[in-house]
OpenMM code with the backbone's topology and positions (N, CA, C; nanometers):
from openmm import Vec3, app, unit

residues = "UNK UNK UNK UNK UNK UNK UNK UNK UNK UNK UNK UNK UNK UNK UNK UNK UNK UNK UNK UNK UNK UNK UNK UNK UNK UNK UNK UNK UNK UNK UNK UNK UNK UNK UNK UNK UNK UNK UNK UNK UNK UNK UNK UNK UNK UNK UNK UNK UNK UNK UNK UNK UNK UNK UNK UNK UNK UNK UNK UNK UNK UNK UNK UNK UNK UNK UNK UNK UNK UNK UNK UNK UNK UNK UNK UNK UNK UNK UNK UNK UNK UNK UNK UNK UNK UNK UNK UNK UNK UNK UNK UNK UNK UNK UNK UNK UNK UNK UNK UNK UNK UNK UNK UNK UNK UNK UNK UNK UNK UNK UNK UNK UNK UNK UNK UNK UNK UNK".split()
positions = [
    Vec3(-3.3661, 0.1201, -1.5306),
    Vec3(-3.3461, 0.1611, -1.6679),
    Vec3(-3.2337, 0.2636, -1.6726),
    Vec3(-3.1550, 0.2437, -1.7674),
    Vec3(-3.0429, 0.3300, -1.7876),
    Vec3(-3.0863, 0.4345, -1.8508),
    Vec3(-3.0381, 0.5661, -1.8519),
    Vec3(-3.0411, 0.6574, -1.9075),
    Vec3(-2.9003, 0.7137, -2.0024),
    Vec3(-2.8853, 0.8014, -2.1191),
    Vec3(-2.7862, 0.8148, -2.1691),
    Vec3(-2.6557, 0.9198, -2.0751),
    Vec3(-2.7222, 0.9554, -1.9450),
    Vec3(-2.5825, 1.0061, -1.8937),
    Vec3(-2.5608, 0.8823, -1.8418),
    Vec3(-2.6139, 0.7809, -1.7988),
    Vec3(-2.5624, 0.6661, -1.7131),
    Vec3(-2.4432, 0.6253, -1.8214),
    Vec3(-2.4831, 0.6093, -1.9521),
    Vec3(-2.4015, 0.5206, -2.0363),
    Vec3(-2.3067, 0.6337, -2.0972),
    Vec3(-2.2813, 0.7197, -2.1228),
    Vec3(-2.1804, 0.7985, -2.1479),
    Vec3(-2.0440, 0.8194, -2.1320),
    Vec3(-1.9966, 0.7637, -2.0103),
    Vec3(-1.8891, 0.6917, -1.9692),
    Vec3(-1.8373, 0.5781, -1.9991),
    Vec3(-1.9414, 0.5128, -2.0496),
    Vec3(-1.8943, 0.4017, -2.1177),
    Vec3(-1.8592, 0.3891, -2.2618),
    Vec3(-1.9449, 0.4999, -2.3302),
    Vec3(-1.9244, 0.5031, -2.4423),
    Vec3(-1.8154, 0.6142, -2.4896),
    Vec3(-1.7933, 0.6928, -2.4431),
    Vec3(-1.6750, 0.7812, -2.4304),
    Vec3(-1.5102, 0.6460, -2.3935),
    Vec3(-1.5651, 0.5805, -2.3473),
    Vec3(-1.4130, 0.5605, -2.2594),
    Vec3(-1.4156, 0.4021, -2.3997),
    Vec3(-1.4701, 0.3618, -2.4830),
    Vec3(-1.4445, 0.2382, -2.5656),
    Vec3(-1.3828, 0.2991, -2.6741),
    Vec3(-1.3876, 0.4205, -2.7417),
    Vec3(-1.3137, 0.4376, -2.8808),
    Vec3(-1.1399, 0.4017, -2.8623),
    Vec3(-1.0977, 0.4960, -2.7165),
    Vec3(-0.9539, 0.5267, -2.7008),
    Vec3(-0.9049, 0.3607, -2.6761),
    Vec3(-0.9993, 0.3244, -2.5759),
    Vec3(-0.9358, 0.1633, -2.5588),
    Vec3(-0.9422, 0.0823, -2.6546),
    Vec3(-1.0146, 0.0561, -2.7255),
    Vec3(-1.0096, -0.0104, -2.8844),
    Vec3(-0.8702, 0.0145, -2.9623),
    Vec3(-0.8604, 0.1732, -2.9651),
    Vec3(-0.7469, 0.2085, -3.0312),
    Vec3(-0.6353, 0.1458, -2.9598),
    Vec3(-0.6067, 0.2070, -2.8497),
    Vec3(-0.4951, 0.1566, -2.7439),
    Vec3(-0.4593, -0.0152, -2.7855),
    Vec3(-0.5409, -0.0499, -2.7513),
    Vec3(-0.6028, -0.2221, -2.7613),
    Vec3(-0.4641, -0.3032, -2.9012),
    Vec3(-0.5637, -0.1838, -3.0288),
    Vec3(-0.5093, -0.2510, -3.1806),
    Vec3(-0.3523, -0.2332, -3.1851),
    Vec3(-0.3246, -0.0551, -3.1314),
    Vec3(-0.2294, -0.0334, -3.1529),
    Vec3(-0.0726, -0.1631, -3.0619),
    Vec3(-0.1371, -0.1222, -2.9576),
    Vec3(-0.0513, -0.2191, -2.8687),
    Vec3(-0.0203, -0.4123, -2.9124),
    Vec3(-0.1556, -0.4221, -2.9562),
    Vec3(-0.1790, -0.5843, -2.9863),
    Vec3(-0.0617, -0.5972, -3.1268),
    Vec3(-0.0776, -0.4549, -3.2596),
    Vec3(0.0569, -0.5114, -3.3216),
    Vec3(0.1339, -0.4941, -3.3143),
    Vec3(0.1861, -0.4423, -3.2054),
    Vec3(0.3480, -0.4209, -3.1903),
    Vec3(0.4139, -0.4972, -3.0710),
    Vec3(0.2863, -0.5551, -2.9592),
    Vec3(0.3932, -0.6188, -2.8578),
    Vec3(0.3179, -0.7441, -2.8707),
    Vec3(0.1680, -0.7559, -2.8400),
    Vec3(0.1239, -0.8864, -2.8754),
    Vec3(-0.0320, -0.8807, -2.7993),
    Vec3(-0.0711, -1.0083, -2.8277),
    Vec3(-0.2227, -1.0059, -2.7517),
    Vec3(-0.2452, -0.9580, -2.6230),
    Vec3(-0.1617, -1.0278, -2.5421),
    Vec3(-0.1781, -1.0043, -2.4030),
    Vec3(-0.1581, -0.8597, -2.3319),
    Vec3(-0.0346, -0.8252, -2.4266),
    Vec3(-0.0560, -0.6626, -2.3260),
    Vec3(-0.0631, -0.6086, -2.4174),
    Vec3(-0.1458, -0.6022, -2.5110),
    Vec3(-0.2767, -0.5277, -2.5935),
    Vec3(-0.3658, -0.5021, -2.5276),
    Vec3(-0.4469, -0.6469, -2.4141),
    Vec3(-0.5490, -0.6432, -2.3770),
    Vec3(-0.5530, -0.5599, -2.2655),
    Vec3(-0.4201, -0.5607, -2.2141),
    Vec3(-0.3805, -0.4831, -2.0669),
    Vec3(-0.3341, -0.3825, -2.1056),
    Vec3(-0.3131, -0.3284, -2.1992),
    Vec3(-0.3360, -0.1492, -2.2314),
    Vec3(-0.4859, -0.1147, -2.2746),
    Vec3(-0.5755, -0.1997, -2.2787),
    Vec3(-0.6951, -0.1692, -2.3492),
    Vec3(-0.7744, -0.1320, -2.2097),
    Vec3(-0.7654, -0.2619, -2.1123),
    Vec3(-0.8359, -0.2137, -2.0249),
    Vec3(-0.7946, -0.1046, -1.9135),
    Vec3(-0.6150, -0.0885, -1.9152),
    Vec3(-0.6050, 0.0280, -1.8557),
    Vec3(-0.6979, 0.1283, -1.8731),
    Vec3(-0.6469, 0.1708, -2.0413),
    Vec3(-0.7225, 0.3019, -2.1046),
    Vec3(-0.8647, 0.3127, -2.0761),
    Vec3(-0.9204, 0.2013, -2.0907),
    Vec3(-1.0786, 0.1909, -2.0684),
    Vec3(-1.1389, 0.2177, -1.8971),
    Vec3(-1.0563, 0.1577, -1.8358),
    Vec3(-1.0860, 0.1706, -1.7057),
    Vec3(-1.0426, 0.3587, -1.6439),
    Vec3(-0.9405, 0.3447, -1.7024),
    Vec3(-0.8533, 0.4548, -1.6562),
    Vec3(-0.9745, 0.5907, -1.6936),
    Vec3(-0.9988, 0.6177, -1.8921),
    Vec3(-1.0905, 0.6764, -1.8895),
    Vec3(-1.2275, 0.6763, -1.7870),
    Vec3(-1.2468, 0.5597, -1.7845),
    Vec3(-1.4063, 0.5473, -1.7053),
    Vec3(-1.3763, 0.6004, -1.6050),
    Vec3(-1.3269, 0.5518, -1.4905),
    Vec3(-1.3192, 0.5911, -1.3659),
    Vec3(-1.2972, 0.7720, -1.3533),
    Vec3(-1.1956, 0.8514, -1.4413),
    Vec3(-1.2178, 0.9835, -1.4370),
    Vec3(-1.3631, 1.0734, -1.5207),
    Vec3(-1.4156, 0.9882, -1.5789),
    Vec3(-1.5307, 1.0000, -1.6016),
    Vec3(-1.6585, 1.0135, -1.5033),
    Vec3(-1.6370, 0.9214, -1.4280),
    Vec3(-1.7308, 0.9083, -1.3148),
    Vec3(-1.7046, 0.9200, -1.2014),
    Vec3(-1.5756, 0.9745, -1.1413),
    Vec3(-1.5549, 1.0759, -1.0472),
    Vec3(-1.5573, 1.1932, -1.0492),
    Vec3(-1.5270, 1.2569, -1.1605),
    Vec3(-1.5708, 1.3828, -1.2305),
    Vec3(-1.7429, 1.4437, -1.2499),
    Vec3(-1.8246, 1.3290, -1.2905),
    Vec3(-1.9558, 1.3443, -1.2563),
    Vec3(-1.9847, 1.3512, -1.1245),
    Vec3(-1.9942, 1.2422, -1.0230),
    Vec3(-1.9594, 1.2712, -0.8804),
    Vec3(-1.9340, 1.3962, -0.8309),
    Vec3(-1.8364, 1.4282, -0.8239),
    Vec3(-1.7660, 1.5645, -0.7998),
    Vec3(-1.8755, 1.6563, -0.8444),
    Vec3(-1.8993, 1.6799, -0.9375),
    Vec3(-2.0009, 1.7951, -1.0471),
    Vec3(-2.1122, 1.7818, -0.9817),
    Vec3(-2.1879, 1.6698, -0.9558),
    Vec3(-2.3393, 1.6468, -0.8924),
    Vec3(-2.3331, 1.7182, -0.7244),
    Vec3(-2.2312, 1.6752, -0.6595),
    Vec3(-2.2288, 1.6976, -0.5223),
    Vec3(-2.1496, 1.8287, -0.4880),
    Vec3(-2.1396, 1.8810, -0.5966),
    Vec3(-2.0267, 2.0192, -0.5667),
    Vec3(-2.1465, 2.1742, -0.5032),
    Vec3(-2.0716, 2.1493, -0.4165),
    Vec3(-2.1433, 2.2731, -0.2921),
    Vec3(-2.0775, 2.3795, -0.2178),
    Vec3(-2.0685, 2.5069, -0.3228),
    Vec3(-1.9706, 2.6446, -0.3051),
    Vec3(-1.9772, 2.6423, -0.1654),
    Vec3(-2.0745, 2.6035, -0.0979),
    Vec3(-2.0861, 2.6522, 0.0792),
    Vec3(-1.9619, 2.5820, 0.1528),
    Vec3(-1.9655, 2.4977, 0.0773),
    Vec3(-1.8388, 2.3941, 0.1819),
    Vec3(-1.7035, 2.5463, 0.1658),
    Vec3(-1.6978, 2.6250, 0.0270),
    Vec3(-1.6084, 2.6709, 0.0623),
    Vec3(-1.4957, 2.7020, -0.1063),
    Vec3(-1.3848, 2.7575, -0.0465),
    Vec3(-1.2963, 2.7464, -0.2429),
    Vec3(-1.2159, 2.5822, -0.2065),
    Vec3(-1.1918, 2.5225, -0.1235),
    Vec3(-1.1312, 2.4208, -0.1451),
    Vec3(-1.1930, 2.3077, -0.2354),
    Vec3(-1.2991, 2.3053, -0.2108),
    Vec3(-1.4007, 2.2081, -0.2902),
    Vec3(-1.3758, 2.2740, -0.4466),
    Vec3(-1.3697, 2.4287, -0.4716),
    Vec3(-1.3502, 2.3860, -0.5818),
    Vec3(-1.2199, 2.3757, -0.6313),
    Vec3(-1.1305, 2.3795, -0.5865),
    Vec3(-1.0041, 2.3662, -0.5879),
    Vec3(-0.9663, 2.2097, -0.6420),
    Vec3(-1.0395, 2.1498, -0.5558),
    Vec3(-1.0709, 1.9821, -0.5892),
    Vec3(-1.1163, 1.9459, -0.6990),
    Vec3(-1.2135, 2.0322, -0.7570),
    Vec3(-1.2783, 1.9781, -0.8793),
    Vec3(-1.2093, 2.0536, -0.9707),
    Vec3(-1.1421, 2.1283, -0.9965),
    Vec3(-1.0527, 2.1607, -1.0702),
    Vec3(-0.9836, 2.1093, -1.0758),
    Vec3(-0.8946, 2.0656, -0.9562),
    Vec3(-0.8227, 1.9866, -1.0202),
    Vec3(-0.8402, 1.8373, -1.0522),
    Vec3(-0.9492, 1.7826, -1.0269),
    Vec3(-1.0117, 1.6828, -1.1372),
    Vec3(-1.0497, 1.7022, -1.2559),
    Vec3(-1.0324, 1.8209, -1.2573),
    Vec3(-1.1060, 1.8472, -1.4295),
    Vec3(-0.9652, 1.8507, -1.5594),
    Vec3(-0.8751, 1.9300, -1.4571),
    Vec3(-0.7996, 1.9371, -1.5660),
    Vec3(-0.6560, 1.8483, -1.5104),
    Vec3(-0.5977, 1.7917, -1.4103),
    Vec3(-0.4736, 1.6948, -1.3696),
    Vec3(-0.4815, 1.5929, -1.4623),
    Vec3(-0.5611, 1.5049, -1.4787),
    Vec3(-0.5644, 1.3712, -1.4963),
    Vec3(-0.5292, 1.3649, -1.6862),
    Vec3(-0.6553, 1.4662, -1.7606),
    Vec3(-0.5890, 1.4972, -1.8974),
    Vec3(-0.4520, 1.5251, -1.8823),
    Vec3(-0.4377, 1.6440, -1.8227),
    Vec3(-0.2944, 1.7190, -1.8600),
    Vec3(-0.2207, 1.6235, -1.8356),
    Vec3(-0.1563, 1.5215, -1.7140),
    Vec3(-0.0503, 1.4431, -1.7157),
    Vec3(-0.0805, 1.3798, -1.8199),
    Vec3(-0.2074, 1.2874, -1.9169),
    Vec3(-0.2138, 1.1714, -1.9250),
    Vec3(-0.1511, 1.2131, -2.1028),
    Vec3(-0.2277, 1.3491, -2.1323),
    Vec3(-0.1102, 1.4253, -2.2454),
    Vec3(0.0363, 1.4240, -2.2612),
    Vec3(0.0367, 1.4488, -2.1415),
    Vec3(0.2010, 1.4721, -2.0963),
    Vec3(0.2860, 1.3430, -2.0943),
    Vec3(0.2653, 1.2640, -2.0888),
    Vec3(0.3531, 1.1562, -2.0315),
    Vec3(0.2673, 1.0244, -2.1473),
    Vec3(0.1894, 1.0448, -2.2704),
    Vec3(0.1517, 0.9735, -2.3593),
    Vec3(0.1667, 1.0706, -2.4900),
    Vec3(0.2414, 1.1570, -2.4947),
    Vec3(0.3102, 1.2144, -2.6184),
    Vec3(0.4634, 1.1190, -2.5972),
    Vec3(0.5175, 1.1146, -2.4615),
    Vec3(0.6475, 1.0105, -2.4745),
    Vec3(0.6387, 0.8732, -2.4632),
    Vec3(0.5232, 0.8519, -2.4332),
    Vec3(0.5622, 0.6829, -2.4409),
    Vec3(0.4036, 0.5777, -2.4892),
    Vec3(0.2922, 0.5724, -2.3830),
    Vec3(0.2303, 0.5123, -2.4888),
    Vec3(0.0690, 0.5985, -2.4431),
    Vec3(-0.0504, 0.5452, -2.4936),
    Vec3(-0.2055, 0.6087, -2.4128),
    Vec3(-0.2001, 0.5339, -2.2776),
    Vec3(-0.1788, 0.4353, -2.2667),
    Vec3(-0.2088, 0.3597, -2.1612),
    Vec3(-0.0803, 0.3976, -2.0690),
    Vec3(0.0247, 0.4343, -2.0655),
    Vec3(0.0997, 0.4607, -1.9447),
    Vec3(0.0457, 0.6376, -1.9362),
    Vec3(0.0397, 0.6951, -2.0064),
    Vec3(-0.0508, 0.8063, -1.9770),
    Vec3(-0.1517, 0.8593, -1.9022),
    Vec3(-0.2440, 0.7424, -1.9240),
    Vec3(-0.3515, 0.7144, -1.8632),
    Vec3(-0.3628, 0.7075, -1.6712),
    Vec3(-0.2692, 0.5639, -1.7049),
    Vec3(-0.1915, 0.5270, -1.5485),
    Vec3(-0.1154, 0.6444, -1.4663),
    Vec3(-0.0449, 0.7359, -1.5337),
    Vec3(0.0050, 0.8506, -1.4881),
    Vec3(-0.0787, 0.9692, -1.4346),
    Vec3(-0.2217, 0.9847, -1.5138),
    Vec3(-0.2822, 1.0606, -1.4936),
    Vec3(-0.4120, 1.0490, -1.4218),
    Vec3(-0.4480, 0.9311, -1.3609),
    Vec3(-0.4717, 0.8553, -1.2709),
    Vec3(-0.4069, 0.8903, -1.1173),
    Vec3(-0.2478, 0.7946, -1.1110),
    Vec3(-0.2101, 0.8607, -0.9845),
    Vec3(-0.2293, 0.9992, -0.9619),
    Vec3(-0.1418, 1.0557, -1.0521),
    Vec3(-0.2052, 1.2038, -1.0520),
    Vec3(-0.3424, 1.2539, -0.9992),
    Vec3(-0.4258, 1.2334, -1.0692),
    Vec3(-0.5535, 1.3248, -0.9786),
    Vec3(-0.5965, 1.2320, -0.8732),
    Vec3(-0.5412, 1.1007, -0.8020),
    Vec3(-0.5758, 1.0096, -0.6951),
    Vec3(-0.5163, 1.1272, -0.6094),
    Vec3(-0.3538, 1.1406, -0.5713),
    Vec3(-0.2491, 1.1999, -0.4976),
    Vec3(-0.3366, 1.3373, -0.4945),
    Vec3(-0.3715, 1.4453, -0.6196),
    Vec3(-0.4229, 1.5290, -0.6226),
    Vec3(-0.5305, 1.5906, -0.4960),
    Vec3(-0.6573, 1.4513, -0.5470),
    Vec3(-0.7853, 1.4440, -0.4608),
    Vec3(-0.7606, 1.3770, -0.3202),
    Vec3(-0.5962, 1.3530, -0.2601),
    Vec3(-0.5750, 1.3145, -0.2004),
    Vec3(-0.5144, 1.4187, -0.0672),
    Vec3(-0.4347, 1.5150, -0.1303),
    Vec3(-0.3864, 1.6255, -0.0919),
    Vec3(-0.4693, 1.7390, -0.0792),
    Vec3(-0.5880, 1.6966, -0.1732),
    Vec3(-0.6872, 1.8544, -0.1151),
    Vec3(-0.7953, 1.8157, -0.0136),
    Vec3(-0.8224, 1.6884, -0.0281),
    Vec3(-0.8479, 1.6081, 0.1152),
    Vec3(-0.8235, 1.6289, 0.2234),
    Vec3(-0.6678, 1.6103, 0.2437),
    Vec3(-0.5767, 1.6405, 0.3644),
    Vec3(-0.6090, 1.8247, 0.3990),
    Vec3(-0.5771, 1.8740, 0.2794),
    Vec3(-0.5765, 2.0408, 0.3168),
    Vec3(-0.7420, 2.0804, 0.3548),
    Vec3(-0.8467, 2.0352, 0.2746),
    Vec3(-0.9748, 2.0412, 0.3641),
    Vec3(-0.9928, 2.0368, 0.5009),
    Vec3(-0.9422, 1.8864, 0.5324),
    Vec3(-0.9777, 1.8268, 0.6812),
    Vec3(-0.8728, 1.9277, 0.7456),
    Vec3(-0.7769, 1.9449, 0.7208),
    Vec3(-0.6955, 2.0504, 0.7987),
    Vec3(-0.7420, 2.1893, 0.8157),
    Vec3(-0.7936, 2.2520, 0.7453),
    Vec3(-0.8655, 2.3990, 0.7235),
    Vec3(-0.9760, 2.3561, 0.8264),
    Vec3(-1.0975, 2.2811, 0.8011),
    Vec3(-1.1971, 2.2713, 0.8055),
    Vec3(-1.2244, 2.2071, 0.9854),
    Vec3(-1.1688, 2.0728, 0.9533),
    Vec3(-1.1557, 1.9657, 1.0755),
    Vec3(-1.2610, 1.8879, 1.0536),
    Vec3(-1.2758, 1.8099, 1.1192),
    Vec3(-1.3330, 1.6789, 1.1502),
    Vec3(-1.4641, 1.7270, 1.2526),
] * unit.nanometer
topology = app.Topology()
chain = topology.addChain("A")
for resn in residues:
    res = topology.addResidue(resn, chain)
    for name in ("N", "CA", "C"):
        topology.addAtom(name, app.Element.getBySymbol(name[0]), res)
């Protein structure tokens, strides 16, 4: 049985893609309407639910890098996806702010295992 944090991510991440979706569908056409819809949709979801992740398993003992990490999951992925979808569209925004906190959670990764070790 689902519960409403289970579905929250889902329902958070359908308004923007709908929009994305309409907007895109009248100006370039069906097809990459549908492929800005599910960017946005996916794109939202997935920082949705790595962000929960992160939040559930976050454990000061490991240290400040951990939270270093979730910071910057909290706020990279908006800020580029602001940044770079005031110039062009939600869905390349999205995609931007995506790599972004991937590379992000990728680099504090590296600097963990390096501090820390294996």
């Amino acid at each position: 049985m689902y519960t409403l944090t289970d579905l929250l991510p889902w329902i958070l991440a359908l308004p923007p893609a709908l929009w994305e979706t309409g907007r895109v569908w009248k100006a370039y056409g069906a097809a990459l309407g549908a492929v800005a819809g599910v960017i946005v949709f996916g794109g939202i979801f997935l920082w949705l639910e790595a962000l929960a992740l992160i939040i559930s398993d976050l454990d000061m003992r490991l240290g400040p890098i951990v939270a270093l990490q979730a910071f910057c999951l909290l706020i990279a992925p908006p800020a580029v996806t602001w940044w770079v979808g005031r110039k062009s569209s939600l869905a390349a925004g999205i995609f931007a702010g995506l790599t972004a906190g991937f590379c992000l959670l990728f680099a504090t990764s590296v600097i963990w295992l390096a501090v820390e070790g294996a």
